[in-house]
TIVO-2410 file (N, C-alpha, C; in nm, 3 decimals):
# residues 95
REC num residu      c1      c2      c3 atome chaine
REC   1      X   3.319  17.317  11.176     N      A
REC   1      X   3.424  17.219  11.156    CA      A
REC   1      X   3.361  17.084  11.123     C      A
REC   2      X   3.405  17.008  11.047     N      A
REC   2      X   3.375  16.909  10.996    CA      A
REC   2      X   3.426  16.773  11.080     C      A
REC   3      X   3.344  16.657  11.085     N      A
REC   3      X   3.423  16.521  11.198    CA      A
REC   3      X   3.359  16.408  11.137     C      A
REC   4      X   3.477  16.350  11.154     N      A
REC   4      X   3.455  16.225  11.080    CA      A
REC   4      X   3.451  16.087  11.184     C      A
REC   5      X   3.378  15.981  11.076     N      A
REC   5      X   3.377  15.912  11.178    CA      A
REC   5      X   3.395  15.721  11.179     C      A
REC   6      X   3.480  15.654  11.222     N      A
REC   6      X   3.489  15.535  11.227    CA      A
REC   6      X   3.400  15.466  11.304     C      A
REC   7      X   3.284  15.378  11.258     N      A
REC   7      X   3.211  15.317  11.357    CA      A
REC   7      X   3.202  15.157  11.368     C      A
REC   8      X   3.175  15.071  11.426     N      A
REC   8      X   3.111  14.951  11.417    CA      A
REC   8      X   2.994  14.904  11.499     C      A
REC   9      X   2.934  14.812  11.388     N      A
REC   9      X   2.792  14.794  11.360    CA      A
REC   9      X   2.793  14.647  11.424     C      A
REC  10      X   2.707  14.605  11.412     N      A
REC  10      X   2.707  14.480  11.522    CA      A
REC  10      X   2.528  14.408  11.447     C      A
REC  11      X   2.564  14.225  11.382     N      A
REC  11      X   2.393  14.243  11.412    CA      A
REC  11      X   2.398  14.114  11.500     C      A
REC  12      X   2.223  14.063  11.453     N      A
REC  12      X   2.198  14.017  11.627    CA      A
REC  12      X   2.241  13.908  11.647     C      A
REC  13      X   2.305  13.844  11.570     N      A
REC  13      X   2.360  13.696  11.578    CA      A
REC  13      X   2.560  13.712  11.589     C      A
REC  14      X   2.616  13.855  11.582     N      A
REC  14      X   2.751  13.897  11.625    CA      A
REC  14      X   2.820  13.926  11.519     C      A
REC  15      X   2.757  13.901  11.427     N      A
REC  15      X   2.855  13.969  11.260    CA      A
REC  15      X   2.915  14.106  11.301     C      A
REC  16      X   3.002  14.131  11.268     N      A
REC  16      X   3.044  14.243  11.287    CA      A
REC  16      X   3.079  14.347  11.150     C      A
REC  17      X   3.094  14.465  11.153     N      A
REC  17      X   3.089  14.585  11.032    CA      A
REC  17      X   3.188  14.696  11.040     C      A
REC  18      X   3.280  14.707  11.034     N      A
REC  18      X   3.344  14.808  11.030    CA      A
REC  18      X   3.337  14.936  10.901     C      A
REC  19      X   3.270  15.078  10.969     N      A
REC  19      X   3.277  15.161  10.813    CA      A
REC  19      X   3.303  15.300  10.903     C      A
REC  20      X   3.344  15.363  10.761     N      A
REC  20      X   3.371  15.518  10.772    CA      A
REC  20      X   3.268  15.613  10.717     C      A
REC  21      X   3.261  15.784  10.810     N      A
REC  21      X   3.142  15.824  10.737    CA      A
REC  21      X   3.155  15.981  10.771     C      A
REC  22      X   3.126  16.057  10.729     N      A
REC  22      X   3.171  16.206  10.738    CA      A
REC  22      X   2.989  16.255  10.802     C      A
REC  23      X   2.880  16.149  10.848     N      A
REC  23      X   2.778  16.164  10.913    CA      A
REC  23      X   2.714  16.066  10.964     C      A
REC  24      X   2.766  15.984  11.066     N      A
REC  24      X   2.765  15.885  11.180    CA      A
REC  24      X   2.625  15.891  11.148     C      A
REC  25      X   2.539  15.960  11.193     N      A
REC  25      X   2.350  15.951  11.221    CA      A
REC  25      X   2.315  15.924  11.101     C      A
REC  26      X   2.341  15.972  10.967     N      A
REC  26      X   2.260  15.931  10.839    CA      A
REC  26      X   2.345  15.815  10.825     C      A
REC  27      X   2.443  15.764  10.764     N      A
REC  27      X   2.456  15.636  10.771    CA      A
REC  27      X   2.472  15.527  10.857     C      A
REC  28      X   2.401  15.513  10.957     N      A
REC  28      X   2.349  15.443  11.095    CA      A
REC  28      X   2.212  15.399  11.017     C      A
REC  29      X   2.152  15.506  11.000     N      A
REC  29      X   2.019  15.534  10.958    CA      A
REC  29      X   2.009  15.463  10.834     C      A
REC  30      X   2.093  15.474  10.773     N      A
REC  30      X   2.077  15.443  10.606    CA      A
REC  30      X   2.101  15.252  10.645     C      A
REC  31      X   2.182  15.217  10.700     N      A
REC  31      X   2.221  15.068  10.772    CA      A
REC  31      X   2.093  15.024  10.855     C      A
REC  32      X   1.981  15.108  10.905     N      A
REC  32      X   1.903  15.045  10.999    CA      A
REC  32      X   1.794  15.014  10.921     C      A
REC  33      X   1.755  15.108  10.762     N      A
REC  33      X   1.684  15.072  10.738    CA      A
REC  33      X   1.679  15.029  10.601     C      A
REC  34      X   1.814  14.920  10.584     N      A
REC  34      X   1.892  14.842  10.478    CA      A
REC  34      X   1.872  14.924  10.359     C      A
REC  35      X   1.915  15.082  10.342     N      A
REC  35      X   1.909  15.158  10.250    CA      A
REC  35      X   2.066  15.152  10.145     C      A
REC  36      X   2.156  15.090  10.221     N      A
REC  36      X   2.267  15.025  10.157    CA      A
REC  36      X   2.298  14.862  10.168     C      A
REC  37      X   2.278  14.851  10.004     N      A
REC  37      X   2.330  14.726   9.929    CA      A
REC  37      X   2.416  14.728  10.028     C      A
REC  38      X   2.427  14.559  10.010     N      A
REC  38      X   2.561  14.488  10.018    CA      A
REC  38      X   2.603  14.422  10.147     C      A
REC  39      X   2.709  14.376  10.228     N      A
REC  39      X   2.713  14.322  10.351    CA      A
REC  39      X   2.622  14.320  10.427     C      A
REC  40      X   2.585  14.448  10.502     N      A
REC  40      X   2.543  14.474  10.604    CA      A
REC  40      X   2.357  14.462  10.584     C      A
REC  41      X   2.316  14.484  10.490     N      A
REC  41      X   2.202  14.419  10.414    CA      A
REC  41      X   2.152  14.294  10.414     C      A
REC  42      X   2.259  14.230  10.345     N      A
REC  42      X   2.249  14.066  10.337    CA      A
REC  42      X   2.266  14.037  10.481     C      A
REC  43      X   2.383  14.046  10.574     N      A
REC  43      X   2.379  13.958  10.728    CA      A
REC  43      X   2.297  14.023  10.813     C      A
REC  44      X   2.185  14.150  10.795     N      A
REC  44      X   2.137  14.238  10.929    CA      A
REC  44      X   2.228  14.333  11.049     C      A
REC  45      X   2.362  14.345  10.983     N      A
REC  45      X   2.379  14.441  11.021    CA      A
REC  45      X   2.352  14.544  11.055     C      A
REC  46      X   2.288  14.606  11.164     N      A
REC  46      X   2.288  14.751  11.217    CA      A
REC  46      X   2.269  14.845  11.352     C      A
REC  47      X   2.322  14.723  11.431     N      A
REC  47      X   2.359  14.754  11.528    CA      A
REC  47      X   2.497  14.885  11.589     C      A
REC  48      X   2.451  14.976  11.633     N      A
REC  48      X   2.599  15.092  11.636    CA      A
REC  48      X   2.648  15.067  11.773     C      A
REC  49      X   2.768  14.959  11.781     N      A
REC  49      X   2.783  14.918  11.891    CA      A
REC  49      X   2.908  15.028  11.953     C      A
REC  50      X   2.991  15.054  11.848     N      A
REC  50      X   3.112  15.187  11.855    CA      A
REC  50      X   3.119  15.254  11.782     C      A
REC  51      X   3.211  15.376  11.798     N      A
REC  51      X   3.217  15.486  11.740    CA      A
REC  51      X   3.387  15.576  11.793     C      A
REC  52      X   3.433  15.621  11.705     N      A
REC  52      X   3.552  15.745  11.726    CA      A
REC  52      X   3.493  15.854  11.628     C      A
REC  53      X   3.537  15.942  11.693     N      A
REC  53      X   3.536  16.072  11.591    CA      A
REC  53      X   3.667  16.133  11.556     C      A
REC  54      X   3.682  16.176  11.467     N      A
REC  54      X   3.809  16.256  11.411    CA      A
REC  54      X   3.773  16.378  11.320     C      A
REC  55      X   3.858  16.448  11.359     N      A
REC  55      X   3.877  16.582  11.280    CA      A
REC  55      X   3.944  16.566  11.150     C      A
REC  56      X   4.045  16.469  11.091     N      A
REC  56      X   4.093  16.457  11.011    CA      A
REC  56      X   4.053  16.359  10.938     C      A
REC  57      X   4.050  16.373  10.816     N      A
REC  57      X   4.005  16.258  10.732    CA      A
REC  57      X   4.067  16.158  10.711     C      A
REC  58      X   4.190  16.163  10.661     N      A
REC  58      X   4.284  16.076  10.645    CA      A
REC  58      X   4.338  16.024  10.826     C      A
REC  59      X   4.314  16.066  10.891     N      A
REC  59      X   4.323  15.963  10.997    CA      A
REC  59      X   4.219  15.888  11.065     C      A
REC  60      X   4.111  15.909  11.002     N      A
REC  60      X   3.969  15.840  11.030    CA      A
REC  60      X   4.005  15.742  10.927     C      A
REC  61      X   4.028  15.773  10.777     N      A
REC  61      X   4.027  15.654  10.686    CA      A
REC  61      X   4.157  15.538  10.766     C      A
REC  62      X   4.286  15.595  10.803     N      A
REC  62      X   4.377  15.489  10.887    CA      A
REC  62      X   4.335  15.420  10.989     C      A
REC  63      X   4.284  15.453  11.048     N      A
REC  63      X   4.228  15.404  11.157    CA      A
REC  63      X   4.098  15.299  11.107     C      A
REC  64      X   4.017  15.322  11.012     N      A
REC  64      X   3.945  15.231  10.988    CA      A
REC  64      X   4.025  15.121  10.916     C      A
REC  65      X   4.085  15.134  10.837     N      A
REC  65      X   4.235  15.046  10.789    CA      A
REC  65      X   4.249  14.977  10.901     C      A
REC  66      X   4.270  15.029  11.024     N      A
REC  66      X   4.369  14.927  11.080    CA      A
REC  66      X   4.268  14.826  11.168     C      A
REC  67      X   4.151  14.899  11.225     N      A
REC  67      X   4.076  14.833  11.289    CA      A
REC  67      X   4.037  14.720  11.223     C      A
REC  68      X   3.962  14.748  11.045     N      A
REC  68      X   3.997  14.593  10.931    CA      A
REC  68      X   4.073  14.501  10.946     C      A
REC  69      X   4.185  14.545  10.981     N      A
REC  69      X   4.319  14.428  11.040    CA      A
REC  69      X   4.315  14.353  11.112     C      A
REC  70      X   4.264  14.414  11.263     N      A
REC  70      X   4.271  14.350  11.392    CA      A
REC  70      X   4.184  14.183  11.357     C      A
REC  71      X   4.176  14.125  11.400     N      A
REC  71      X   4.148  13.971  11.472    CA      A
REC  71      X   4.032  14.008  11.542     C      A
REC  72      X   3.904  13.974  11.562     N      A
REC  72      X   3.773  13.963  11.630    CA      A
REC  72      X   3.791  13.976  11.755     C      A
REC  73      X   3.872  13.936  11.809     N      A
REC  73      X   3.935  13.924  11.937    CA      A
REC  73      X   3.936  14.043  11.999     C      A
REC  74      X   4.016  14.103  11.931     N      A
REC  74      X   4.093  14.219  11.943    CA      A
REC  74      X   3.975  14.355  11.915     C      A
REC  75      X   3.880  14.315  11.829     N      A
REC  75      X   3.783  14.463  11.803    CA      A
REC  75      X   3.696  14.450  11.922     C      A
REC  76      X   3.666  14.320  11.971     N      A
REC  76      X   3.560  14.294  12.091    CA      A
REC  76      X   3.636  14.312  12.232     C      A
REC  77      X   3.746  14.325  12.220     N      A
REC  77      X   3.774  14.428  12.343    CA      A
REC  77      X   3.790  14.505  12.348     C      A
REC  78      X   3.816  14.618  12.229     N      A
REC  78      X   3.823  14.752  12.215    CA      A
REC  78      X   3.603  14.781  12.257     C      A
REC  79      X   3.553  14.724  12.198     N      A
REC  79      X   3.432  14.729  12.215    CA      A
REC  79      X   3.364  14.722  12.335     C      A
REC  80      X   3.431  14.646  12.384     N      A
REC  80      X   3.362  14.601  12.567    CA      A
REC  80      X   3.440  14.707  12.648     C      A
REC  81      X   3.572  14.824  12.626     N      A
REC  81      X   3.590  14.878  12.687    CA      A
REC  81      X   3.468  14.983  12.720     C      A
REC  82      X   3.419  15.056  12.627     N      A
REC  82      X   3.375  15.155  12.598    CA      A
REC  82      X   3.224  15.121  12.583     C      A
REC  83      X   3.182  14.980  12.582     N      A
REC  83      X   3.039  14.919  12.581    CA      A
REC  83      X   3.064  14.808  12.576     C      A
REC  84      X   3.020  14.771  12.709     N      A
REC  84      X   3.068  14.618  12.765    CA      A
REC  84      X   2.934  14.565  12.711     C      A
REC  85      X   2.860  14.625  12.737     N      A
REC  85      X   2.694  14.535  12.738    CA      A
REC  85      X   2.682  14.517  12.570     C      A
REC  86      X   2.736  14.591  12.472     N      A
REC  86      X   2.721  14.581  12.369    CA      A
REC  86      X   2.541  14.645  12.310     C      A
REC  87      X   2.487  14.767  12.356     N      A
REC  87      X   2.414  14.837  12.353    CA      A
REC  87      X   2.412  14.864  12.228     C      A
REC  88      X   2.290  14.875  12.138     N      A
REC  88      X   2.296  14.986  12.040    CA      A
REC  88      X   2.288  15.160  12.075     C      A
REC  89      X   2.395  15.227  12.049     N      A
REC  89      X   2.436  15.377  12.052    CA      A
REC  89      X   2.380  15.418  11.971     C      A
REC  90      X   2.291  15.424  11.889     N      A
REC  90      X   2.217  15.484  11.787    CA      A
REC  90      X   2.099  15.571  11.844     C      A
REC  91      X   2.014  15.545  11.893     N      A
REC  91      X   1.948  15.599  12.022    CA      A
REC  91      X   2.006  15.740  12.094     C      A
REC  92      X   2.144  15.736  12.100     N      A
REC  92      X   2.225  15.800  12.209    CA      A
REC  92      X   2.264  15.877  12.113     C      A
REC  93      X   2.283  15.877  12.018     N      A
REC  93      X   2.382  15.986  11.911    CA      A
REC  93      X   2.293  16.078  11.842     C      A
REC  94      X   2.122  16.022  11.832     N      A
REC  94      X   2.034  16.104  11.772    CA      A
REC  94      X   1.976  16.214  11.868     C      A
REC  95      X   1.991  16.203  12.024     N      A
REC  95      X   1.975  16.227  12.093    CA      A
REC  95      X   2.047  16.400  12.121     C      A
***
């Protein structure tokens, strides 16, 4: 079965990253070692501070939709529920 996955990235000064990925560990990986152009490149993005998984695609892509939406506010307490300390999980997922 296939799982998909909504994550956010975190770098060390608090930028934050919201992306989608049908393989959480290679594009973590591909972000840690600025193998993708663009945002997360330019600010040092690559911190894997969260993560959901989904079975469905189209509700992984909504859900990353909506999390885009939210207010900073609002993603950093979804974030501190589930990782208060704000840890990189990257470590933990290769594991």
């Amino acid at each position: 079965m296939k799982f998909y996955y909504v994550y956010i990235l975190s770098s060390p000064t608090g930028t934050l990253y919201i992306g989608f990925t049908n393989d959480l560990i290679r594009r973590v990986y591909e972000h840690k070692e600025k193998l993708v152009e663009g945002f997360t490149k330019k600010y040092n993005v690559h911190r894997l501070i969260y993560y959901e998984e989904y079975r469905d695609v189209n509700e992984a892509r909504e859900r990353e939709r909506q999390l885009k939406g939210w207010r900073r506010k609002k993603k950093l307490d979804l974030i501190r529920k589930l990782n208060p300390t704000f840890k990189d999980l990257y470590d933990e997922i290769i594991s």
